[in-house]
N, C-alpha and C positions, 0 to 999 in steps of 0.2 A: 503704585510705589512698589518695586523689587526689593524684596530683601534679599541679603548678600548671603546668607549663611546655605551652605551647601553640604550640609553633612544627609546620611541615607533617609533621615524621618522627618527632613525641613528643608524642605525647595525655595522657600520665602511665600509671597504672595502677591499677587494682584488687586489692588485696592477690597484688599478684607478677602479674597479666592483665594484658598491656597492652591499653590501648582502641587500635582501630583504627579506620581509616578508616567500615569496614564499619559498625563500632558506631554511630558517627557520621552515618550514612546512612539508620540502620534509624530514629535519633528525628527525623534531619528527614524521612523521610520525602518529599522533592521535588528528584529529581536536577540539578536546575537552577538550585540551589542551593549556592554555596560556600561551604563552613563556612570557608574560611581570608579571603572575605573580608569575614564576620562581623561585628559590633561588637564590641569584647572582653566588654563583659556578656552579649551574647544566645550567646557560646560557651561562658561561663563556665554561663549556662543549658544549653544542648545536653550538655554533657561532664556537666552535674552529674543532668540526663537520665540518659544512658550510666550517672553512674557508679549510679543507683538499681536500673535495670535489673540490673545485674550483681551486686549485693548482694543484691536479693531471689531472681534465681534461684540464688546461691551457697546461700543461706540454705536456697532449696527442694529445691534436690538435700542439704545434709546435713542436711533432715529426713525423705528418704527417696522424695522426689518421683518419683525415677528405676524403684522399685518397682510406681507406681500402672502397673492397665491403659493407662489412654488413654494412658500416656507410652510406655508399651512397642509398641503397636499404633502409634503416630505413628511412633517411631523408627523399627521397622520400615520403614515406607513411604519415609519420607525417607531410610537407605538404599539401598534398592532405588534411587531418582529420582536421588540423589546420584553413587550406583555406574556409572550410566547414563550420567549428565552427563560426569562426570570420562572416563568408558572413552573416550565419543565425542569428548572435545576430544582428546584425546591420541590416537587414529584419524587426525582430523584433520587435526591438527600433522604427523604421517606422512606424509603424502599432497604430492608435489612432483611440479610438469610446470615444464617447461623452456617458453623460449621459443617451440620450436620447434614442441612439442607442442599450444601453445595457435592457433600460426597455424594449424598443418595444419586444426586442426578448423573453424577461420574458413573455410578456402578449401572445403574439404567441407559448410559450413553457411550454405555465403552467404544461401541463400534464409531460413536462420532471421533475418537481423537486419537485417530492413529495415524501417523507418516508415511503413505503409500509408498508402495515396491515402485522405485524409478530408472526409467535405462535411459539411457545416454549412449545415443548411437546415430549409424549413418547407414543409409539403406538407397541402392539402387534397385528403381523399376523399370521393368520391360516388358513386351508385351508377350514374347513366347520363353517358355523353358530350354528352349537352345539358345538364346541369346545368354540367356542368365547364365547357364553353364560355362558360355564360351568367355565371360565377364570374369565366372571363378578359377577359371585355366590361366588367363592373366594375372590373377592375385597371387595364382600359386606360383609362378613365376618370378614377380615381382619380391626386389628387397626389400626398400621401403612400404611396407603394406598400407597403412592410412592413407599416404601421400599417393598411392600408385587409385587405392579406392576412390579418395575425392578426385583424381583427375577422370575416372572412367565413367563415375556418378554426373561430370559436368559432360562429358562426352556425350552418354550413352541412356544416361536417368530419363524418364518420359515426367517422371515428377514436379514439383514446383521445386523440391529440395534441390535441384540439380545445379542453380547458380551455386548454391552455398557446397557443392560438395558432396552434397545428401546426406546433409546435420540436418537432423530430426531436433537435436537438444535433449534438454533434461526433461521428458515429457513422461506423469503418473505411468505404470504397464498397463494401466486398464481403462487409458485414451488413446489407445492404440488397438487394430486390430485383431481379432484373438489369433490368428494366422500367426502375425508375425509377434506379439508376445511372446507365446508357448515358443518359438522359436529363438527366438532374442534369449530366454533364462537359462537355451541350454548352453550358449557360448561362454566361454571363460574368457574374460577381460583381454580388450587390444587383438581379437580373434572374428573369424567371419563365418560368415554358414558356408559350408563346404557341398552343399545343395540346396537348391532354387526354393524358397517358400512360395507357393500361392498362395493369394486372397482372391479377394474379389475385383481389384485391380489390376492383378496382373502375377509380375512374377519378379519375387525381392531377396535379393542378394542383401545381405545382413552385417554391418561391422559393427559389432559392439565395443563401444571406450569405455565406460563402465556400468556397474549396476549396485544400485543400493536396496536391501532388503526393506521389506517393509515394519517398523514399528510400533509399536503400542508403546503410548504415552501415560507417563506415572500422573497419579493426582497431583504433585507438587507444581510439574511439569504447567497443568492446563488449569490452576486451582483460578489467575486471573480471569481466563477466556470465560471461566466457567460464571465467575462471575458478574461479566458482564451480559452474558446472556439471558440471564436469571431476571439482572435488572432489568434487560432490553423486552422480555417478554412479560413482565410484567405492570410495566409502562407501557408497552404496548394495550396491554390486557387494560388499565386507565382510560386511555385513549378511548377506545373503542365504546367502554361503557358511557362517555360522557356524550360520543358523539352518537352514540344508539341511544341514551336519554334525550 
């Protein structure tokens, strides 16, 4: 028997079940979706969803459903994944640092939480120092500078960057090269190296689009990150003593 009443803390019920939220969630299927602010037919569909769901597997378990292998081998697992979930939220929930506890490891981890120096550039390679020259004699000539770089990067780049232009992207300075780093910080924004950088692959003409300095992040800033690490390592630290017990 459905009851009709539909307000947020009474879905009605299923022969003495009450429908809940969950039930409600599982036929729409789309968390982005509020069933309470619905049309009242399109609920009146959802609940009557719900309540079919809940009739047929009433139906299946008293005629034995519960019996079949594949129901007994699923429970099982679910179970186990269930037993799992619930142990670890309630771990969790255990688990309290004080203020004080969170700043200490800020000041001991300063180095962890800072926003690296990043450049934002595009770079043609070659294989000798005359070609690269001859690359930057064309830039110097050229109006449009970027536009005239990506065409001679697809041209002339031995790189993989070369379809794209030779967009590197917004890549940390210190996943880059130290060659072409130390070169890249001394160009000032929308500017190119006016001599060839070597590395170890070759020889890189330079266009920097821009560059962001690197940051140090306030405690306010990282005080969540912080504490979920706190948890995570000490959960962690659970774990291990029970599975070394």
């Amino acid at each position: 028997v459905l009851m009709t009443t539909l307000n947020a803390n009474d879905y009605g019920s299923v022969d003495g079940d009450n429908i809940t939220k969950q039930d409600i969630a599982v036929v729409i299927q789309d968390p982005r979706i509020d069933f309470e602010k619905l049309p009242e037919a399109t609920k009146k569909q959802v609940l009557e969803q719900v309540v079919n769901r809940k009739l047929i597997a009433k139906n299946a378990i008293k005629n034995g459903i519960e019996k079949d292998p594949q129901y007994v081998e699923a429970i099982a697992g679910i179970k186990e994944d269930l037993a799992l979930q619930v142990w670890q939220k309630n771990e969790v929930d255990k688990i309290k640092f004080t203020d004080q506890d969170k700043k200490d490891f800020f000041e001991k981890n300063k180095d962890k939480f800072v926003v690296p120096e990043i450049l934002d550039s595009r770079h043609i390679l070659v294989k000798t120092e005359a070609e690269a020259k001859a690359i930057i004699v064309e830039l110097d000539k050229a109006a449009k500078k970027e536009d005239k770089f990506a065409e001679l990067a697809k041209a002339k780049s031995t790189d993989a960057t070369a379809q794209n232009g030779g967009y590197l992207g917004k890549v940390p300075a210190d996943k880059l090269v130290p060659e072409f780093t130390n070169a890249a910080r001394t160009l000032a924004k929308n500017t190119y190296s006016k001599t060839p950088v070597k590395s170890e692959f070759g020889y890189h003409v330079i266009y920097l689009k821009d560059k962001t300095v690197a940051k140090a992040l306030t405690y306010p800033e990282v005080e969540g990150k912080i504490t979920q690490i706190l948890i995570g390592n000490a959960f962690s630290k659970k774990v291990k003593e029970i599975t070394d017990e």
